[in-house]
C-alpha positions in Angstrom: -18.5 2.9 -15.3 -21.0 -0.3 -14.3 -22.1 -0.8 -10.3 -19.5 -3.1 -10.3 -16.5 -1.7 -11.5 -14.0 -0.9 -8.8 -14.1 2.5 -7.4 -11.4 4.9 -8.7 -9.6 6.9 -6.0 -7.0 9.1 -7.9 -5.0 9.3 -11.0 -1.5 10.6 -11.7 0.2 11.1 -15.0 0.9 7.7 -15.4 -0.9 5.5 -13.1 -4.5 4.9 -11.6 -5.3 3.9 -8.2 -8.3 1.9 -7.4 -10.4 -0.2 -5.1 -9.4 -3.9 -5.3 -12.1 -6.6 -6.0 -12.3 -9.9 -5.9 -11.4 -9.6 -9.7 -8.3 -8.8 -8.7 -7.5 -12.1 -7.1 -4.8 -13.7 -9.2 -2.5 -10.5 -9.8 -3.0 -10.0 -5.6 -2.0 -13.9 -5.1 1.3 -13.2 -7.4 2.2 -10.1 -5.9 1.8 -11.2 -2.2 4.5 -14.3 -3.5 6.8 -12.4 -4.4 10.0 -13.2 -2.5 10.9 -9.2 -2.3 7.3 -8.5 -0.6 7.7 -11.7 1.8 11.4 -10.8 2.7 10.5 -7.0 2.8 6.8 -6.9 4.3 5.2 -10.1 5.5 4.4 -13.7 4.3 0.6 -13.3 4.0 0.2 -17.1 3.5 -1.8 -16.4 0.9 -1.4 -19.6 -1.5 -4.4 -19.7 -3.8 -6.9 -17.4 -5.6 -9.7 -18.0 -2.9 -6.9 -17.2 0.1 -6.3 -13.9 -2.4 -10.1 -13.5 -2.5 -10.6 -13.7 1.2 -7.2 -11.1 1.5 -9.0 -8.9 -0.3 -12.6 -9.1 1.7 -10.8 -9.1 5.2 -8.5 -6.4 4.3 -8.5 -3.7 1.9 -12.5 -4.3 1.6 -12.9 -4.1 5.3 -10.9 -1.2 5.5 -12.9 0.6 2.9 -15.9 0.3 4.7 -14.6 0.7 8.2 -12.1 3.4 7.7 -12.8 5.3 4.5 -9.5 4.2 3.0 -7.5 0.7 2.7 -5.4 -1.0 0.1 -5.6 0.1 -3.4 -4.5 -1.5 -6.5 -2.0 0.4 -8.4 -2.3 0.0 -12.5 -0.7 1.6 -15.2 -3.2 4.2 -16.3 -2.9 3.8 -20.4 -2.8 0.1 -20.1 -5.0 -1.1 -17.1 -2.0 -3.1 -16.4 -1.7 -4.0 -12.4 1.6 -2.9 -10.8 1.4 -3.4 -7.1 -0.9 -1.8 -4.3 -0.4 1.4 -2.8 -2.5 3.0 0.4 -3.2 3.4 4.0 -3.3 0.7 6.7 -4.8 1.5 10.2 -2.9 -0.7 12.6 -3.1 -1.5 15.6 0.0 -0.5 17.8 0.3 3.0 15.5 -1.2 5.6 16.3 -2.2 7.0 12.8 -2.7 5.3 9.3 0.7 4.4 7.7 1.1 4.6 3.7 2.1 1.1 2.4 3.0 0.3 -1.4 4.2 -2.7 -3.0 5.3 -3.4 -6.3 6.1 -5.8 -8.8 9.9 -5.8 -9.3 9.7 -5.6 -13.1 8.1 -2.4 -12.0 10.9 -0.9 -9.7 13.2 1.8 -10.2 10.9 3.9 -12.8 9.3 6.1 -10.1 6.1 4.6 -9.6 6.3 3.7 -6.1 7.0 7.4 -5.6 4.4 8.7 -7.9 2.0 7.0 -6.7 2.7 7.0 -2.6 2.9 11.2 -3.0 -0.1 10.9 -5.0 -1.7 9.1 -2.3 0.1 11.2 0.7 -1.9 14.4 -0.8 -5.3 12.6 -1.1 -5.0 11.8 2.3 -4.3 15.1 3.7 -6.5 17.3 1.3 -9.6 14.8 0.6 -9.6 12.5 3.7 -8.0 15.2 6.0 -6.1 12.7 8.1 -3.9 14.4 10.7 -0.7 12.6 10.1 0.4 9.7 8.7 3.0 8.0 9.2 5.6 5.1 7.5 7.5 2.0 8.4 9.8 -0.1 6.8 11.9 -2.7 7.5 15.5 -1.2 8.8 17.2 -3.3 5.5 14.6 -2.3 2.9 17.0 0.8 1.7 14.6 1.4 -1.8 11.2 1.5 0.6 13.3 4.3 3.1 14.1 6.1 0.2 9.8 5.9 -1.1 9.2 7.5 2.2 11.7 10.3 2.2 11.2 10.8 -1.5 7.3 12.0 -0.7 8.3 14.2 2.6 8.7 11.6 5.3 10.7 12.0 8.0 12.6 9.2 9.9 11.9 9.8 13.3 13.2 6.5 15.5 12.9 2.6 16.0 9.6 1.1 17.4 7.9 -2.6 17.5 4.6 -1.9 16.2 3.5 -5.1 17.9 5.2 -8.0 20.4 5.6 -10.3 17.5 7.0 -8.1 14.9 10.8 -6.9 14.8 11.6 -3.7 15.0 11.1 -1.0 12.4 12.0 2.1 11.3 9.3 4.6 12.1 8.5 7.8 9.7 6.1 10.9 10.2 4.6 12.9 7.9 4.7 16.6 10.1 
């Protein structure tokens, strides 16, 4: 694999998980307008392929570097097709990392939110050796509840993870 290449974190039977680079721009700019991930997550504001660009520098490149784990892009292993993003996000207001995922609708309901979330789950406990991690979603998103309790998750209450976001359900991982 050249320097440049994106870094490979894990592989399951069907999908690959790996860094996201600037490469990535256009599929991160569609999947960050999709109205399920702005109803379900957040509207990024993310509008054009240098807003994705600087997304993916600020965020899941930052992360990388500063906490050994971020964002990853989520692709279908056989055909290097991108799905959604799948990994940990250190915020503040949590305590611990939470796992986040995201995918393309045309993509839902064939288990790859769930293969690739547990996938990810066990890296972080066996290769990064995190002490928990936890899981939020919002109360409505029924499909992103199920993700979490699908890979071992358990509900454990309400919280606001900041002042300016509503309130979400909170999920543990011991």
């Amino acid at each position: 694999m050249p320097a440049s290449s994106p870094t490979a974190i894990l592989e399951t039977e069907r999908l690959r998980l790996r860094e996201l680079g600037e490469m990535d721009a256009p599929f991160i700019l569609r999947l960050l307008n999709e109205p399920s991930f702005i109803k379900n997550i957040v509207d990024k504001k993310v509008r054009t392929i240098k807003q994705a660009c600087n997304y993916i520098n600020s965020g899941p490149i930052t992360s990388y570097r500063e906490n050994g784990f971020g964002l990853y892009l989520v692709e279908l292993k056989e055909e290097n097709i991108p799905i959604g993003m799948c990994g940990l996000v250190k915020r503040k207001g949590l305590d611990y990392p939470d796992i986040g995922y995201a995918l393309l609708p045309e993509h839902w309901s064939k288990g790859y939110a769930v293969e690739s979330a547990s996938a990810l789950l066990n890296y972080a406990q066996k290769v990064l050796e995190l002490e928990q991690i936890v899981g939020i979603t919002n109360p409505e998103n029924e499909g992103s509840a199920r993700v979490l309790e699908k890979i071992g998750l358990k509900y454990e209450r309400m919280i606001q993870v900041t002042k300016d976001m509503p309130e979400t359900k909170y999920y543990v991982s011991k």
